[in-house]
C-alpha positions in Angstrom: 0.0 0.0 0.0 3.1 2.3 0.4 3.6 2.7 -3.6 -0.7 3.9 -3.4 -1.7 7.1 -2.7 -5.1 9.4 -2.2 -8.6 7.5 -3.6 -6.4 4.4 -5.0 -5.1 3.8 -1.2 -8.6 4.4 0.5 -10.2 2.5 -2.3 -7.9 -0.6 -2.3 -8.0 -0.6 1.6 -11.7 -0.6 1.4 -12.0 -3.6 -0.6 -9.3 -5.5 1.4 -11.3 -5.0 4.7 -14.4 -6.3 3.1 -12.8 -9.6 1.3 -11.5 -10.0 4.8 -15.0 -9.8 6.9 -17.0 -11.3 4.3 -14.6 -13.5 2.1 -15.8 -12.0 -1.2 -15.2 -8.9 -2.7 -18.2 -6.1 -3.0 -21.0 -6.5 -5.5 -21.1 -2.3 -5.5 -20.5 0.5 -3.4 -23.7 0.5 -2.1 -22.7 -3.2 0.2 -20.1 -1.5 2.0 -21.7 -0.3 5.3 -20.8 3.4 6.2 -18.9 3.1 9.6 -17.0 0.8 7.6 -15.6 3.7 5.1 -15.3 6.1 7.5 -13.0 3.2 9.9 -11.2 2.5 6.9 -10.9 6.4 5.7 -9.6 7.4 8.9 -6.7 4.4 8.6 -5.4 5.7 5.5 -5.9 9.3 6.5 -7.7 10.4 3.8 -11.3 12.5 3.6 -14.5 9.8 3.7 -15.5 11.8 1.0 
C-alpha cells in the first residue's frame, strides 16, 4: 500500500477490509456499510468523501 496514494489507497483498503470480513469482494458500493468507510478512511488518513 506504500507505492498507493489518495482514492487508489482508500479504495484498495476498502476492498481488502471487506474480502477480509465477508470472504468476497463487494458487488457495488452501495454493500459497504458506512462506519466501515469512515474506519477504513480514517486508517489511511484520507477525507470519507
Amino acid at each position: 500500500m506504500r507505492n498507493k496514494s489518495g482514492a487508489n489507497r482508500f479504495g484498495f483498503a476498502l476492498l481488502l477490509k471487506f474480502f477480509e470480513v465477508e470472504a468476497r469482494f463487494p458487488e457495488n458500493t452501495e454493500g459497504i456499510p458506512a462506519p466501515a468507510v469512515a474506519y477504513v478512511a480514517q486508517q489511511v488518513k484520507v477525507p470519507v468523501e
